[in-house]
C-alpha positions as CSV (number, residue, x, y, z in Angstrom):
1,X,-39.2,-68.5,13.6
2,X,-37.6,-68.5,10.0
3,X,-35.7,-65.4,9.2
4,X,-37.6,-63.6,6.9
5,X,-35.4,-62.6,3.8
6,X,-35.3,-59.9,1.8
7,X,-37.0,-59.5,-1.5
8,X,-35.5,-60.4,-4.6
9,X,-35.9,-57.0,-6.2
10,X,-34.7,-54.9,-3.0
11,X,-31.7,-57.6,-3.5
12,X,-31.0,-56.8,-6.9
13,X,-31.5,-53.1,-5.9
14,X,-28.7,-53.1,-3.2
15,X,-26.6,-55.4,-5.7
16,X,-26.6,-52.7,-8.5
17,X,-26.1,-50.1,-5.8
18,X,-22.8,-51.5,-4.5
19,X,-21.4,-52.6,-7.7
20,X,-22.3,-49.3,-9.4
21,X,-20.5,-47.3,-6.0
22,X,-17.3,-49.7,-6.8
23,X,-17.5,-48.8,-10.8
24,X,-17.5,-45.1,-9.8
25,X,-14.9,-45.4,-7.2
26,X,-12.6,-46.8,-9.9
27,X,-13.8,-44.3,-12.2
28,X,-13.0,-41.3,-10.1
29,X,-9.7,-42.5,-8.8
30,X,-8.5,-43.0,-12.3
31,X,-9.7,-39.3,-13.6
32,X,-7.9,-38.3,-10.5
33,X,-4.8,-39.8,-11.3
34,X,-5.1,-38.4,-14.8
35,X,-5.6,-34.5,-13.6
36,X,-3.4,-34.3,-11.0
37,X,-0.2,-35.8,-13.4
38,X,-1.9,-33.4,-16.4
39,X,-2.2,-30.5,-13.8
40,X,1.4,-30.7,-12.5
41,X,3.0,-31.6,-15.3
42,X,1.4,-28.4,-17.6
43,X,2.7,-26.0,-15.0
44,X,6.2,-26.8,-16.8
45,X,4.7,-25.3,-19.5
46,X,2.0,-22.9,-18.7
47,X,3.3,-21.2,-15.6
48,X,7.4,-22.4,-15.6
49,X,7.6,-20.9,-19.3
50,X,9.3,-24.4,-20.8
51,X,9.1,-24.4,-24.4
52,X,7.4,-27.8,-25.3
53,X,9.0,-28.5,-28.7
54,X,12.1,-27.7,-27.2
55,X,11.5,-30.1,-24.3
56,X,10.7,-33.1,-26.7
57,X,14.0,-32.1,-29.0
58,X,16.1,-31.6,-26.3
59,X,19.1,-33.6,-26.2
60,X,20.3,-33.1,-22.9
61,X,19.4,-33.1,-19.7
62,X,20.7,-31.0,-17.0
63,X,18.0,-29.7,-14.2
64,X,21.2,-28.1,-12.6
65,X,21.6,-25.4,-15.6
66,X,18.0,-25.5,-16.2
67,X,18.4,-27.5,-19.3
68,X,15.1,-29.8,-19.9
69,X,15.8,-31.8,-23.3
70,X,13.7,-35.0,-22.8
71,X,15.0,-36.5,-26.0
72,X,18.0,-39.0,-24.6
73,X,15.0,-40.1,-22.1
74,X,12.6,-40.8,-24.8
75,X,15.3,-42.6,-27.1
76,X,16.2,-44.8,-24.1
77,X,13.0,-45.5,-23.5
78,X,12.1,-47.0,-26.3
79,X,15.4,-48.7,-27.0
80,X,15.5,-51.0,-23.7
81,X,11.8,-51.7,-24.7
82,X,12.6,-52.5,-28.5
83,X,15.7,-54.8,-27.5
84,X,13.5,-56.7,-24.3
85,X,11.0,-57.0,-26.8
86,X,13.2,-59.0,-29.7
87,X,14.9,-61.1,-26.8
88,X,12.0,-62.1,-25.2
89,X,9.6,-62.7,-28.8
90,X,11.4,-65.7,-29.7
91,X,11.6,-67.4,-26.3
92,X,8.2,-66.8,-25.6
93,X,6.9,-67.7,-28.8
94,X,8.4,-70.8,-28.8
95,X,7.8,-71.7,-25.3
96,X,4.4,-71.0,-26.3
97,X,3.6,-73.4,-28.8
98,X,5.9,-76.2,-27.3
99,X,3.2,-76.1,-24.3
100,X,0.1,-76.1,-26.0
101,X,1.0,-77.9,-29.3
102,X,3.7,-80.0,-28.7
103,X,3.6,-81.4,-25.2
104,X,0.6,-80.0,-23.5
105,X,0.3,-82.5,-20.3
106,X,4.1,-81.7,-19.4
107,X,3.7,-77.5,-20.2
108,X,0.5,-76.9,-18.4
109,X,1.2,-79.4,-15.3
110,X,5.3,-78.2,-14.6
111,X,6.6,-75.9,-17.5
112,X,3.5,-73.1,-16.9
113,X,3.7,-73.2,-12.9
114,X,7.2,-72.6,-13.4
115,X,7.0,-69.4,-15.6
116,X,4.7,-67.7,-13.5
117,X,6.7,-68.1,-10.3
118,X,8.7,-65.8,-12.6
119,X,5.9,-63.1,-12.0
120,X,6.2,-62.8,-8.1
121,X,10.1,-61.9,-8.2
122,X,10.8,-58.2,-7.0
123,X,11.8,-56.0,-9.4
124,X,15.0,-55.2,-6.6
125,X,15.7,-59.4,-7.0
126,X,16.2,-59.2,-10.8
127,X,18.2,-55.4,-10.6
128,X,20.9,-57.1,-8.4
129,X,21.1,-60.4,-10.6
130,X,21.2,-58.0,-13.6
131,X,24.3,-55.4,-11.4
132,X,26.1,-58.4,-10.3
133,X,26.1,-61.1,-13.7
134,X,24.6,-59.0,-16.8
135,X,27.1,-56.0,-16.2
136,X,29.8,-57.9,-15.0
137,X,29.2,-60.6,-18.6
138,X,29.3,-57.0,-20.7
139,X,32.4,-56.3,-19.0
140,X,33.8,-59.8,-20.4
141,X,32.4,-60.2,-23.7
142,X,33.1,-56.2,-24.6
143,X,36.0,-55.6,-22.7
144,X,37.1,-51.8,-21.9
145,X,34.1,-50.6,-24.7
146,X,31.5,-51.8,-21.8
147,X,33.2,-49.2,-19.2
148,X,31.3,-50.5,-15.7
149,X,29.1,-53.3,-17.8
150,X,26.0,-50.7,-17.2
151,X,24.4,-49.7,-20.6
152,X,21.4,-50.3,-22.5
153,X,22.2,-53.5,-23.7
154,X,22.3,-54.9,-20.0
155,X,18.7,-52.8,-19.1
156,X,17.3,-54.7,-22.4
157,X,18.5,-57.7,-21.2
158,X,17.5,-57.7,-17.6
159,X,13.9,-56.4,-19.1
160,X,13.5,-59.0,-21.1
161,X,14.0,-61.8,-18.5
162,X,11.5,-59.4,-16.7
163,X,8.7,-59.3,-19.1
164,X,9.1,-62.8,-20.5
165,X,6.5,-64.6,-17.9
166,X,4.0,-62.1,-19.3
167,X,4.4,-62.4,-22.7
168,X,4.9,-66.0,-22.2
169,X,1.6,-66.7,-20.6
170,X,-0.5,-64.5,-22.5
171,X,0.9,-66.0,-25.3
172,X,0.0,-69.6,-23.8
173,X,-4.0,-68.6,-23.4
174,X,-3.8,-67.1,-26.8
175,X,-2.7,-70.1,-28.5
176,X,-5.1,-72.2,-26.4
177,X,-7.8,-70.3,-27.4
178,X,-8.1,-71.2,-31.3
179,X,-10.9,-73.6,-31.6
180,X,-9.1,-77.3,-32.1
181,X,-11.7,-77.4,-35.3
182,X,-9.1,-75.1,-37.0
183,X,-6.2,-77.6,-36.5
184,X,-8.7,-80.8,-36.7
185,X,-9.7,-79.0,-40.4
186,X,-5.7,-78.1,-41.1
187,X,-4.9,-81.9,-40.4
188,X,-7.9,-83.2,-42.6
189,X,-6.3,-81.3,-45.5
190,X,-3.0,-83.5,-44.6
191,X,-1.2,-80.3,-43.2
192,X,1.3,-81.4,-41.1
193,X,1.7,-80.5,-37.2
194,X,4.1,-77.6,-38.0
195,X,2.2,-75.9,-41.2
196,X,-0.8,-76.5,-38.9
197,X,1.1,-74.6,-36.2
198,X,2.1,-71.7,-38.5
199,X,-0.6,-71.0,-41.0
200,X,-3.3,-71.8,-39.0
201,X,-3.2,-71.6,-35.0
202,X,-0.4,-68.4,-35.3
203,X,-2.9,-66.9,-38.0
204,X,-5.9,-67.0,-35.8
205,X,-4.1,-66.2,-32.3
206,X,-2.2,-63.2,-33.9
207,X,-4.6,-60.5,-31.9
208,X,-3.8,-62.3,-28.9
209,X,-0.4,-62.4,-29.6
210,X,0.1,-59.1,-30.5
211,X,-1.9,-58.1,-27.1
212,X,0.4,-60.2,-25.1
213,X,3.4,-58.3,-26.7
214,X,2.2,-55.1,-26.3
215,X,1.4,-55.3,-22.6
216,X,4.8,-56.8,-22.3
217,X,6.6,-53.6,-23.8
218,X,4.3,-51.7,-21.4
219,X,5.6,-53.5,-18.7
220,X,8.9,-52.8,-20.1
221,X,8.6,-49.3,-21.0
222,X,7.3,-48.5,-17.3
223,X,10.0,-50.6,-15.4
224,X,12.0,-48.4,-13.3
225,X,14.2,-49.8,-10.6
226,X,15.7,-52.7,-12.2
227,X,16.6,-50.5,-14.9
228,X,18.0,-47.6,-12.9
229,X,20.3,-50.4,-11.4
230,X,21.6,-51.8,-14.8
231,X,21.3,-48.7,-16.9
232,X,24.1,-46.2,-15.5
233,X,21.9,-43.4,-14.8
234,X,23.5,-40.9,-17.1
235,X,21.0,-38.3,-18.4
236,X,22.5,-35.2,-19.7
237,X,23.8,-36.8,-23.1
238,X,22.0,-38.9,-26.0
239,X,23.6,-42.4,-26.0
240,X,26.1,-42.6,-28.1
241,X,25.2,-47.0,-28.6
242,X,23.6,-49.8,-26.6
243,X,27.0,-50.4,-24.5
244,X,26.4,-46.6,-23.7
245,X,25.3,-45.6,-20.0
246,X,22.2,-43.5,-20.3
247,X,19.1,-43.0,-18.6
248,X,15.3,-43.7,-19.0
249,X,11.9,-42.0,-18.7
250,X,11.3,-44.1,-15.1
251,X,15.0,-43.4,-13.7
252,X,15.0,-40.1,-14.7
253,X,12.0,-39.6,-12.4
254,X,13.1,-41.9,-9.6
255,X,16.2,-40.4,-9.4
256,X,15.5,-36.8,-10.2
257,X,12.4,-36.6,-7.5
258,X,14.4,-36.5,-4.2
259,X,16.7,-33.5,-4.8
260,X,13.6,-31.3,-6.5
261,X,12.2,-29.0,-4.2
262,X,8.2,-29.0,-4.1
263,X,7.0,-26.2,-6.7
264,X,10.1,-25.4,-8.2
265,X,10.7,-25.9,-12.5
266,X,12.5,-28.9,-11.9
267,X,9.7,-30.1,-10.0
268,X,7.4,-29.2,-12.7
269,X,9.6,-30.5,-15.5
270,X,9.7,-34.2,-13.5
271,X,6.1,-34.1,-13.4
272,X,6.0,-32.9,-17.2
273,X,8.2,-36.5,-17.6
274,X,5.5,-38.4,-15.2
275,X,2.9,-37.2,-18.0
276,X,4.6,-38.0,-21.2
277,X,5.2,-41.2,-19.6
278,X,1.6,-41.7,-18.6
279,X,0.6,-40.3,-22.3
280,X,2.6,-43.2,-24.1
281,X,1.1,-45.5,-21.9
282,X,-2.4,-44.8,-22.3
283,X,-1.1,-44.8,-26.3
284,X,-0.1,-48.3,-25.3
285,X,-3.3,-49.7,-24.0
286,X,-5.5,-48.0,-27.0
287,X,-3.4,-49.9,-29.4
288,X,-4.5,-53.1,-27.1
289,X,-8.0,-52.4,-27.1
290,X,-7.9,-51.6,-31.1
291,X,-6.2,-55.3,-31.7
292,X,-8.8,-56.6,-29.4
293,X,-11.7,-55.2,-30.9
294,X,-10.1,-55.9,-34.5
295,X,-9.7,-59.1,-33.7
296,X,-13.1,-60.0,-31.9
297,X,-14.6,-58.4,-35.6
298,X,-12.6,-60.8,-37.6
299,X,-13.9,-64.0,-35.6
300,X,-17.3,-62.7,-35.9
């Protein structure tokens, strides 16, 4: 006897059912997240007494005294991002075009595969290339003004080998993804391959291109152990320049987390730092759903 199956709308029922469960579950795991980084990291303020403009302005930072200026963390922050950003642009740029204008066949079948192997190396794998040849080419190129070799300049440039199969293949799709009636049209105006490249395929891609870049500084800006082993971990001073030790947002908290005892103001301001960092990064991916949804209106 046949097995009798089940109705098509019971099926559809049960479909919506599960799928809607799974939308929820992500749902409520991410408001979680959200109020339990907000919750600890306002008790710096709320219940510790921490001034917040203070905490932002701060230029050093010393738990020890009970000094919480998060100002060298920000600044470091953002530097290693800024400089792994402009080293890794260019390359990925370039690679970029050469695979989907120049010599497709060759970039998707070998150069592409290659870049994305990129992606499954451990962040621990490219700290210990970046401790044992970055810092040790510092200490060649700058001499005694590189110290150890351990500075922002060798956390930018360890980032940016980092975030450079992101930005790279993002970039690849993005390119890919302009209609070859653009450059057919481009070509029938006797453009050539180059001012076809640049005011036409780099014009219309330029949300997608601006995505990839974003998400790679995200990547960047959240990075935390490759840094912390590249960086020199020095946190109560602003940096004085890029060949300066220093610290960031991420090793600030990686480092700062297993001497704080559970509850105490340290504790609280660590978690304040968790939530400033969470904060930019939400910042981060609302500028990426803005260029998205600007750019999806413009091809419209």
């Amino acid at each position: 006897m046949a097995q009798r199956l089940m109705p098509k709308k019971q099926l559809e029922r049960v479909g919506l059912t599960l799928t809607g469960a799974c939308v929820l579950l992500v749902a409520l795991v991410v408001v979680t997240l959200i109020l339990m980084v907000a919750q600890q990291g306002l008790s710096a303020f709320l219940v510790d007494g921490i001034d917040f403009p203070a905490f932002i302005s701060g230029t050093s930072w010393v738990p020890s005294d009970g000094v919480y200026g998060a100002l060298p963390l920000i600044v470091t922050s953002f530097g290693v991002m800024l400089l792994a950003t402009i080293f890794t642009l260019p390359v990925a740029l370039g690679s970029a075009i050469f695979v989907v204008e120049v010599r497709p066949g060759f970039g998707r079948r070998v150069f592409q595969p290659l870049v994305e192997l990129l992606m499954g190396i451990p962040s621990v794998v490219y700290g210990l290339i970046g401790l044992t040849v970055v810092n040790a080419a510092m200490r060649a190129a700058f001499g005694e003004a590189a110290g150890t070799g351990a500075g922002i300049l060798s956390g930018g440039i360890v980032l940016a080998v980092m975030i450079l199969p992101t930005v790279t293949t993002l970039s690849i799709d993005g390119l890919a993804a302009v209609p070859n009636e653009y450059r057919e049209g481009s070509y029938a105006l006797g453009c050539t391959r180059w001012q076809t490249v640049w005011h036409v395929v780099l014009k219309s891609a330029m949300p997608s291109l601006m995505t990839a870049v974003i998400l790679g500084m995200t990547r960047a800006f959240g990075e935390a152990l490759a840094v912390q082993m590249v960086i020199g971990g020095v946190e109560k001073v602003m940096p004085a320049g890029l060949l300066s030790p220093a610290a960031t947002l991420t090793t600030a908290l990686t480092s700062g987390f297993s001497n704080a005892v559970t509850g105490s103001v340290q504790y609280h301001a660590l978690w304040a730092l968790g939530l400033l960092l969470m904060a930019m990064s939400l910042a981060f991916i609302l500028v990426i759903h803005l260029i998205g949804a600007k750019g999806a209106k413009s091809r419209g």
